[in-house]
N, C-alpha and C positions, 0 to 999 in steps of 0.2 A: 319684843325686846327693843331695848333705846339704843339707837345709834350716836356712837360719840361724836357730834359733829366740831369738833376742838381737832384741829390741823394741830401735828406735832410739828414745831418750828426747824427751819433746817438751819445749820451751825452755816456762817459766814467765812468760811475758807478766805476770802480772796486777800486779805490782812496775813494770810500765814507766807506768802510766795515776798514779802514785804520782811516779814522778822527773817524768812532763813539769808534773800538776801544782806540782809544788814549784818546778819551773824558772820556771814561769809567774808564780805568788807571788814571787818573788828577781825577774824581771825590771820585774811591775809595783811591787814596794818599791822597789829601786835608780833606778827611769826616775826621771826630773824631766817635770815634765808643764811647759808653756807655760800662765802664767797671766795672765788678760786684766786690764787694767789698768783700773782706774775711780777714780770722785770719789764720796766721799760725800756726798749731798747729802739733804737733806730737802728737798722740793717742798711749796706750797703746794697746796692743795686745790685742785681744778677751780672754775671760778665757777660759779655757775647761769645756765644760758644763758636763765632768762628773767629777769635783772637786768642792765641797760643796765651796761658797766665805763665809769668817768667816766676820762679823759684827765690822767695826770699830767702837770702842765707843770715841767721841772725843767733851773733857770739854766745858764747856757753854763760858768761856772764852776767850779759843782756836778759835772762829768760829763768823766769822763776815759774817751778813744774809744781802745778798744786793737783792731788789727784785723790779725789774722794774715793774710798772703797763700797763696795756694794752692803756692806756692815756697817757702814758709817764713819771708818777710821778714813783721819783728814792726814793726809804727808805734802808738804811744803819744803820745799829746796831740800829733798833727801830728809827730812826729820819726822816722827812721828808728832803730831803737836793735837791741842786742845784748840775747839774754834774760836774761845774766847780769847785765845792769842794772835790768832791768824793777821787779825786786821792789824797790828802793829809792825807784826813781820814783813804784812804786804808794803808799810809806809818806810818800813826801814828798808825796803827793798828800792822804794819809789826813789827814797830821797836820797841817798846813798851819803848823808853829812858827811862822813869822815872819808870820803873820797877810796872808801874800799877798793883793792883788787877782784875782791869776788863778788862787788858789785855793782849792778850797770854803772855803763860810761853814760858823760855829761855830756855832750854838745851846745857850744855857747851859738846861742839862735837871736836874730834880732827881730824884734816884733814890735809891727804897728801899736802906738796908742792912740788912746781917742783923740788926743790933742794935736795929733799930728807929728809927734815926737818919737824918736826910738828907744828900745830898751831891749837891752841885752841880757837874757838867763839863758844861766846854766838847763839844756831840757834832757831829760832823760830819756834815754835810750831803751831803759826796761820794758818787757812785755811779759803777763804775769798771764800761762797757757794754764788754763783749769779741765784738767781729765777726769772721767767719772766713767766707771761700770755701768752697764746696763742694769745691775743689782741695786744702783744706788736709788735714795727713797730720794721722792721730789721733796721733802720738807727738808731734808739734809743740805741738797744741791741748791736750793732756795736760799739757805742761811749761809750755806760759802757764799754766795752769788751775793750777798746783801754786806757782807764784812767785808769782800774782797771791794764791793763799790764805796764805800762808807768809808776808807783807807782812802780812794782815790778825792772822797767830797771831803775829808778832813785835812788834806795837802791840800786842796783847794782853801776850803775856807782859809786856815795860816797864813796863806799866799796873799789872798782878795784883803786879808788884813793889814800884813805889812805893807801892801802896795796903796788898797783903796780907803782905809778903815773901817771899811763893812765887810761882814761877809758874803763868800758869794751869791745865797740865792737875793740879797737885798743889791747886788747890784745892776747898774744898768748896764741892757742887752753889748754895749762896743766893753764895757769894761768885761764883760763874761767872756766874750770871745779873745781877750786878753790874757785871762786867766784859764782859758781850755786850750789855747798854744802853748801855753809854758806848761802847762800840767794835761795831755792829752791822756784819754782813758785809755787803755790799752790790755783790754780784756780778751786774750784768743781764747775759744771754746771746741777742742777737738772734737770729733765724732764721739761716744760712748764705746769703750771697751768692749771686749767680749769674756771671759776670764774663760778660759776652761779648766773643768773640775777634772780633777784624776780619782 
């Protein structure tokens, strides 16, 4: 009997560790990943826990109570409102034009300009406390959080233009710090509620 002497060829694997990396590369470049949503913020330093903190006391009028519910309902100075409102209520809180009783006091404050010069605005006294249930969803608390700053960057920009004629993020660093005395962010964020249910 004849022996086949013809070698069956073996298949050259080492080109495959080659396509799956490249598949791999192509699929992590093409993916879109899920990216987590935040607030920039700068925090104040920690106090030192052996200095007694003294108790701000600050007017009924001064203090606009925004408090998202764990359902998503937004209340603003006592009213039931829509968020696509909020941010106007927030600037008509800020800016108080018609020199309202029910809302914040001015303080005429004199501030450095770059040139060396002074100027005198009226600065607001308001501070706008944002309370939220521990039931509240972070997409909700995210979009208060972004109308409530969007209020404070749109009195800004107004401001940076009657003063500088640009807005503020096109201005330079001494004119910004010009326009963040006269217009200070003034965002308090309470602890998270607890509701109890009956």
């Amino acid at each position: 009997m004849p022996i086949n002497k013809r070698k069956i060829q073996e298949i050259n694997a080492g080109s495959m560790a080659d396509i799956a990396f490249l598949l791999l590369i192509f699929f992590l470049v093409a993916t879109t990943m899920n990216v987590d949503t935040g607030l920039v913020r700068i925090l104040p330093p920690m106090p030192d826990p052996n200095v007694k903190q003294a108790d701000t006391d600050v007017k009924e009028r001064n203090l606009l109570l925004v408090f998202v519910s764990g359902s998503g309902n937004i209340m603003a100075g006592g009213q039931t409102m829509d968020i696509h409102l909020l941010k106007d209520k927030a600037k008509e809180f800020i800016l108080n034009p018609f020199d309202d009783e029910n809302l914040p006091e001015k303080v005429n404050t004199e501030i450095d300009m770059p040139d060396g010069s002074k100027w005198v605005y009226p600065v607001s006294q308001g501070i706008i406390s944002l309370q939220n249930t521990r039931e509240t969803s972070y997409k909700v608390y995210i979009m208060v959080q972004n109308e409530l700053t969007r209020a404070f960057n749109e009195v800004r920009d107004e401001l940076a233009m009657s003063k500088f004629g640009e807005k503020f993020a096109k201005l330079e660093e001494e004119q910004k710090k010009v326009i963040v005395k006269a217009v200070p962010l003034k965002i308090s964020e309470a602890e998270p509620r607890k509701i109890l249910k009956k």
